[in-house]
C-alpha positions as CSV (number, residue, x, y, z in Angstrom):
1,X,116.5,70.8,36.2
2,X,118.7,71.9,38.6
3,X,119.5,75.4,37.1
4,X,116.0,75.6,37.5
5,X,115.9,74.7,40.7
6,X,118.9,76.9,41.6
7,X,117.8,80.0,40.3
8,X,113.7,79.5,42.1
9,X,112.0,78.9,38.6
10,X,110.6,75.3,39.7
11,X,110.3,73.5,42.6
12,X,109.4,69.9,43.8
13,X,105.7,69.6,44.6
14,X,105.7,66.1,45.5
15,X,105.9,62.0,44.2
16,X,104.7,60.2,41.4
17,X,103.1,56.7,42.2
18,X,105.2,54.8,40.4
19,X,107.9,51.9,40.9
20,X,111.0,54.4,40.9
21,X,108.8,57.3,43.0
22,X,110.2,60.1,40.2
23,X,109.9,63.4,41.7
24,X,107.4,65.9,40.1
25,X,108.0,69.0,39.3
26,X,105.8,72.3,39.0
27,X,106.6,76.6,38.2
28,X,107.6,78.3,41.3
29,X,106.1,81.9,42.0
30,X,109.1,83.3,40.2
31,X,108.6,81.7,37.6
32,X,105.4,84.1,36.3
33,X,107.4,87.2,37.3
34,X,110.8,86.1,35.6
35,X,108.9,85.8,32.1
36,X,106.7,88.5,32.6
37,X,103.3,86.8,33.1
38,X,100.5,87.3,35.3
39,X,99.5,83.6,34.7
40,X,100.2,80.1,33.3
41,X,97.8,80.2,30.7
42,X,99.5,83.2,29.1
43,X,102.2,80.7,28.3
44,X,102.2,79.4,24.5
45,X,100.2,76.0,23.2
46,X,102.6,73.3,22.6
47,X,102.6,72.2,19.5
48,X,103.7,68.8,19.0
49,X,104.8,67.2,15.7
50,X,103.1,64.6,13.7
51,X,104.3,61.3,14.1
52,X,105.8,59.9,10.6
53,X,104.3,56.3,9.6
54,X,102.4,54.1,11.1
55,X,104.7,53.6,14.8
56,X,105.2,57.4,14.6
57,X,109.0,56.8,14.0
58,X,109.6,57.3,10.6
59,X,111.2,53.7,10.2
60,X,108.1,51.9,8.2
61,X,109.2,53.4,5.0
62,X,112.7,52.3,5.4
63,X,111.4,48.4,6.1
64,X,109.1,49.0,3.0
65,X,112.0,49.7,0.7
């Protein structure tokens, strides 16, 4: 985070509610031009992976065996 702080990429756009107050983070306007993009929703989908077993951690199979 703080490269990307350092070289204008993100900046801090405020507080979380929560019991530690964690700072949240959003793009900064150089973010777009850096990458080449006219918009955030030129930016890849995420795609996340699916979760192995049951608890999504891959460790019912081992307490199967």
């Amino acid at each position: 985070m703080k490269s990307l702080l350092g070289k204008g990429l993100v900046q801090e756009i405020g507080r979380a509610e929560a019991k530690a107050v964690p700072i949240l983070y959003g793009t900064a306007p150089d973010f777009l031009q850096h990458f080449g993009l006219n918009s955030l929703t030129e930016l890849p989908t995420l795609v996340l992976p699916e979760p192995e077993g049951e608890n999504g951690n891959g460790h019912d199979e081992m307490l199967k065996g």
